[in-house]
BABAMAR-929280 format. One record per residue (C-alpha): x negated, y, z negated. Coordinates in steps of 0.1 Angstrom, whole numbers, plus 5000, padded with zeros to 4 digits. Layout:
# residues N
XYZ;...
This chain:
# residues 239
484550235145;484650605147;481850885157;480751195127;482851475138;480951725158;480751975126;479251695105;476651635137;475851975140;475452035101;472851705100;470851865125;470952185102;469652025072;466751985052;464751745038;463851975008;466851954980;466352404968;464852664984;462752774956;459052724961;456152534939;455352844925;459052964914;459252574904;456552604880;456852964868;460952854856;459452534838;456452724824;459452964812;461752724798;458752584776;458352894758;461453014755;463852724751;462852674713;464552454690;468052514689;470152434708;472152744726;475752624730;476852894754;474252724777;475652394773;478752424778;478152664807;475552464825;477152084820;477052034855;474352134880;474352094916;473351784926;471251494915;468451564939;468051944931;467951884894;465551624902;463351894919;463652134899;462551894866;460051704882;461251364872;463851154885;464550994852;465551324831;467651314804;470651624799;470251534762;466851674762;467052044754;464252184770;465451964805;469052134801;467352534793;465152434828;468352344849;470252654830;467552894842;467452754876;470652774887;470753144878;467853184897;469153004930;472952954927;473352774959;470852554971;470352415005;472452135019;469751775023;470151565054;470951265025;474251485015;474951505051;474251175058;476551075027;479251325037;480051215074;480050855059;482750945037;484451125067;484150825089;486050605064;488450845059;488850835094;488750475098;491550425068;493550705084;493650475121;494550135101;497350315085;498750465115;498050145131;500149965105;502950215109;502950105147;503149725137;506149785115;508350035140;507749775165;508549475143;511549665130;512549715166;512149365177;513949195144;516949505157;516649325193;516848955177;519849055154;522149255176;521748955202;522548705179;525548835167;527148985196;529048675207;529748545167;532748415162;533248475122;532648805106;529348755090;527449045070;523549045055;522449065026;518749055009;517248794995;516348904953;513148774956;510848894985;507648755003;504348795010;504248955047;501449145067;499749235032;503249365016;505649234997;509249215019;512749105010;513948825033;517848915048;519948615050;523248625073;526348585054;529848475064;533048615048;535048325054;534347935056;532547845086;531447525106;528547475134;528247175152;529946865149;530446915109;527947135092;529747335066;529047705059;530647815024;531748105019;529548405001;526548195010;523548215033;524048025066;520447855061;521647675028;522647325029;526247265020;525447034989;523047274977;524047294940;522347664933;522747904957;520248164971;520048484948;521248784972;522349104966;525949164960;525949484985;525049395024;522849575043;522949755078;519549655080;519049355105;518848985089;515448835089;515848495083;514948255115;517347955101;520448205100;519748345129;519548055142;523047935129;524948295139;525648195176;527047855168;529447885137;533347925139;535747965120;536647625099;540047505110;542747495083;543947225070;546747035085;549646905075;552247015043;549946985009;551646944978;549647044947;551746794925;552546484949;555946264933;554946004916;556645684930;559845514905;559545244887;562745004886;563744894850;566044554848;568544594815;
């Protein structure tokens, strides 16, 4: 939580408890004025001149009722007058009050953010850290690519980053990598992950690839002569 600025501190102790400077007398001698001069019409120059007052509380003060009504003519001649007779009116301790609230969440909003900005350098840093150590001793040329669907993360929607190899790979005993697909997706998976078609240079983000980078080689070729059309064996015929 953070402390009123020193300005709004000193401007609280400055303020008043009374919303205008005008006095019971002036207050009375402007209402006793509007009453007989306002009439019956409606001036629009005054309207559309005075639609806004001050503040709540002066207006109040000045009227003498907290539940006035601007559609009342008379009301809105009163509040016309007045504010040509003071045109700035003291500043209440309640204003004050409600101004260094509003500075304090300002305040407070402006520390999350920056505190969120923090969070995410340093997370960017560390996922850097994770990445460059897991590929630095691959043995396939692998690049990553985003995932076209993101997720929910720290409030924010994010795109996961898959690894991806460029050429068939293997990890362990017999776990097959394909080609053009994420290293976290099973080999009999039958629809593959939805990735961008341009890699990244960002770092990848998904734990099951990264897990996978360190350990996949490149699968060995197959051996032996393969002949797309094998002979097909003779058949004797007896005349």
């Amino acid at each position: 939580m953070t402390v009123p600025s020193t300005r709004s501190t000193l401007q609280a102790l400055q303020g008043t408890d009374r919303p205008t400077r005008l006095s019971d007398n002036e207050i009375a001698a402007l209402r006793e004025r509007a009453r007989r001069t306002a009439g019956p019409f409606v001036d629009p120059k005054v309207v559309y001149a005075r639609r806004h007052f001050h503040n709540r509380e002066w207006a109040e003060a000045i009227v003498g009722d907290a539940a006035f009504s601007l559609n009342h003519w008379p009301t809105m001649y009163l509040l016309a007058i007045a504010m040509d007779a003071e045109p700035e009116p003291p500043v209440t301790r309640t204003q004050l009050a409600a101004q260094a609230a509003v500075e304090e969440r300002a305040q407070t909003a402006e520390a999350s953010r920056a505190l969120r900005e923090q969070r995410t350098v340093e997370r960017h840093r560390a996922e850097a850290a994770v990445w460059g150590a897991a590929v630095r001793g691959c043995l396939v040329k692998v690049v990553v690519r985003e995932n076209r669907y993101g997720r929910v993360r720290g409030g924010a929607r994010e795109r996961l980053r898959h690894v991806v190899p460029l050429s068939e790979a293997v990890s362990g005993r017999r776990r097959r990598h394909r080609e053009g697909r994420a290293l976290c997706e099973t080999p009999g998976r039958a629809r593959p992950l939805l990735l961008d078609e341009d890699p990244t240079d960002a770092p990848a983000t998904c734990q099951r690839c990264l897990a996978y980078v360190p350990q996949i080689r490149l699968a060995a070729p197959p051996t032996g002569p393969q002949n797309p059309h094998p002979a097909q064996p003779k058949t004797s015929s007896t005349n």
